[in-house]
Residue, then its C-alpha position, 0 to 999 in steps of 0.5 A: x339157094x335164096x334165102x326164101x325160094x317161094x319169093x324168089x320164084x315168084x319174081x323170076x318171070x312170067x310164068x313165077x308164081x307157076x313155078x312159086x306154087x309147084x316149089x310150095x307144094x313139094x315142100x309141102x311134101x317133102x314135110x309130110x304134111x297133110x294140108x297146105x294153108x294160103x291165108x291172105x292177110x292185110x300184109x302178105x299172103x301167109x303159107x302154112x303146112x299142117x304136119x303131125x296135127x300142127x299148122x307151121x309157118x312155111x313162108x310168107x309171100x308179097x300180098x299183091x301176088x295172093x290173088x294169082x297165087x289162089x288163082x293157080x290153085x283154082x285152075x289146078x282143081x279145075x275151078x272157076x277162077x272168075x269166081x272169088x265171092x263163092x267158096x269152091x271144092x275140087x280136086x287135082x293129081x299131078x299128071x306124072x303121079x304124086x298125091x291127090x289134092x283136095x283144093x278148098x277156096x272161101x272169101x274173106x275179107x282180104x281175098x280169098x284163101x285156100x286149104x290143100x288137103x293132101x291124100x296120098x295113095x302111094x302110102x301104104x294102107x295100114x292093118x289094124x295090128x299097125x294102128x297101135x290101138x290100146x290092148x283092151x281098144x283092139x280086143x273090143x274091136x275085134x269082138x266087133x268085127x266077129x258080128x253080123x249086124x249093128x252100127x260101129x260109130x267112129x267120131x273124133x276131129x277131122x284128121x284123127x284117122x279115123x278113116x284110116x282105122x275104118x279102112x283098116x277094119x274093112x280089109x281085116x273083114x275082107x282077109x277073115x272071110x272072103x266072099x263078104x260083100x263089102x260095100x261103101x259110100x264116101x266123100x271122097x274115096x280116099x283110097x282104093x280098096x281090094x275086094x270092096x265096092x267103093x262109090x263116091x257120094x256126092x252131096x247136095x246131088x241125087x246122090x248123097x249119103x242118105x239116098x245112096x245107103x237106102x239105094x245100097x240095101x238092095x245091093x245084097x250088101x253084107x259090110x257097109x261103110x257110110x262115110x259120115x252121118x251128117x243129117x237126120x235122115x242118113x242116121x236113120x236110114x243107117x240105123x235101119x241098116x243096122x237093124x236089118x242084118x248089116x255090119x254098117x261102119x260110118x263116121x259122126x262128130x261128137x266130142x266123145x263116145x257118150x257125145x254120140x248118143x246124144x248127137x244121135x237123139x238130137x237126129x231124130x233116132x229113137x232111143x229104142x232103135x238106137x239101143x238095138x242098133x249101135x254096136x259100138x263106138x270108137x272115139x279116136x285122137x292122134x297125139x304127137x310123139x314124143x322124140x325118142x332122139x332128144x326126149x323131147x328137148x328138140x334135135x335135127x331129127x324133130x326139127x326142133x319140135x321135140x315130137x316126132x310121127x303119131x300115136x293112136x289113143x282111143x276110147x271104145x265104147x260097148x253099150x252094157x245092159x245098164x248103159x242101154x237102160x240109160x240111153x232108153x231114160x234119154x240120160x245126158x252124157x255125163x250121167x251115160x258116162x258114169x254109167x260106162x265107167x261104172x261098168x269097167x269103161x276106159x275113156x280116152x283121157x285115162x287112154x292119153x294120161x298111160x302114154x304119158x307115163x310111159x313115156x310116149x306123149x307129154x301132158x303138154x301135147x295131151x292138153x294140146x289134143x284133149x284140153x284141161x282134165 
């Protein structure tokens, strides 16, 4: 075999830079990774995999091809290959099965570069029991999951699982009371699910989060799941949700539990509403895992990273009676912290530094995630 294949493809012919991206592709996947990197440069057109959290280095092709190799990735997706001074989303599967691909192109300066986020439906969808969640994590949730109404608010970095984690609540709510009328608006659907209506939103349409939830509460839902809060007025639409007898689960990018208040604030919600409506809020992160073949020295198994698969680490917050008051006093996150802490509140610092010492993780890779303490 050549010593890099992805080039060698490339020069085999005319149809090369064809069979140059399907090799690339499938390596992507035989990695497992989540997303493939194709970033021109002044020298060369750069591929990298994202695997387990971290971009790796994959190959680096001649920079003359870097226009047709983005060019296939766009008639894949089915986008305007004229094109190159917007950027483009769509999407593609290969017809004889595989996973579904998410094809992203932005212009830069040396051209344009593309991301492709990977979704496999061939993988197994995971049960909460499965997700290793910290004990007092799953107890908390599940207490949630025994309520009626209100807002669970999942944050944490694109890639963290969180839409793993919310599929997985939904299905233990589908298993525990069947009959539920489950319901969901996402962005995209990532994976489908038995006994819920998934529909798609689709953002700067008539049909984006907010004017499809409002449509949706006359749908005689019961579960609700928007996939992310993104404006003012898809928070407040969710909140009246809430507060009007619906289980609503939805995402948010805040920093931390507490960050989502604010994040919620500056949306325009009430602190009133706010304190009467979320029932809790999730802040994950996905560290890697220490080896268990080389304790972290690196061996064949990890490829040499020492790491080897994830491990959940999660902060659950459940507004108290005191945490309510300080939202209600607009209190700012560090202060709504100390209010949680002082109430029993694990964060998910304390989360990362216990499987550290068991064992699980390093320091390195928790500062990695979750920066300096």
């Amino acid at each position: 075999m050549p010593a890099d294949p992805f080039a060698a493809a490339v020069r085999s012919g005319p149809d090369g830079v064809v069979r140059a991206v399907d090799l690339l592709l499938a390596e992507a996947d035989r990695h497992g990774a989540s997303d493939v990197h194709f970033q021109p440069t002044a020298r060369d057109l750069t591929v990298r995999v994202r695997v387990d959290g971290v971009l790796r280095p994959l190959t680096a092709l001649p920079r003359e091809v870097a226009p047709n190799v983005v060019a296939r990735l766009k008639v894949m997706a089915e986008l305007l290959t004229y094109r190159t001074d917007i950027p483009q989303e769509g999407s593609t599967r290969p017809a004889g099965g595989g996973p579904d691909r998410r094809v992203s192109t932005f212009p830069t300066v040396h051209g344009e570069c593309a991301v492709v986020r990977v979704f496999d439906p061939s993988a197994g969808l995971l049960d909460l029991d499965q997700l290793g969640l910290p004990a007092d994590v799953r107890g908390g949730l599940d207490a949630l999951l025994r309520t009626r109404s209100g807002a669970v608010f999942l944050t944490g970095p694109s890639g963290s699982g969180k839409t793993t984690t919310i599929y997985a609540c939904l299905r233990k709510l589908i298993a525990d009371g069947p009959g539920r009328h489950v319901v969901t608006i996402e962005d995209p659907v990532e994976r489908a699910l038995d006994g819920v209506t998934q529909s798609q939103a689709r953002p700067g349409s008539e049909f984006d989060f907010a004017r499809g939830l409002r449509s949706l509460l006359r749908q005689d839902p019961e579960v609700i799941m928007v996939g992310e809060v993104r404006d003012r007025e898809t928070a407040a639409v969710a909140i009246e949700a809430a507060l009007t007898g619906h289980l609503l689960f939805t995402t948010l990018h805040a920093g931390s539990a507490c960050g989502v208040v604010g994040r919620l604030l500056e949306m325009g919600v009430e602190p009133y509403l706010l304190t009467a409506g979320v029932r809790g809020i999730l802040n994950q992160r996905l560290l890697r895992r220490a080896c268990g073949g080389c304790g972290g020295c690196g061996c064949g198994d990890c490829g040499g990273t020492g790491y080897r698969g994830r491990l959940l680490v999660a902060e659950l917050l459940t507004p108290s009676p005191e945490f309510r008051q300080a939202v209600l006093r607009r209190a700012d996150e560090d202060a709504l912290e100390a209010v949680a802490r002082g109430v029993g509140w694990r964060t998910i610092r304390e989360a990362a530094d216990a499987a550290v010492a068991d064992g699980r993780t390093t320091a390195a890779e928790v500062e990695r995630v979750l920066g300096l303490a």
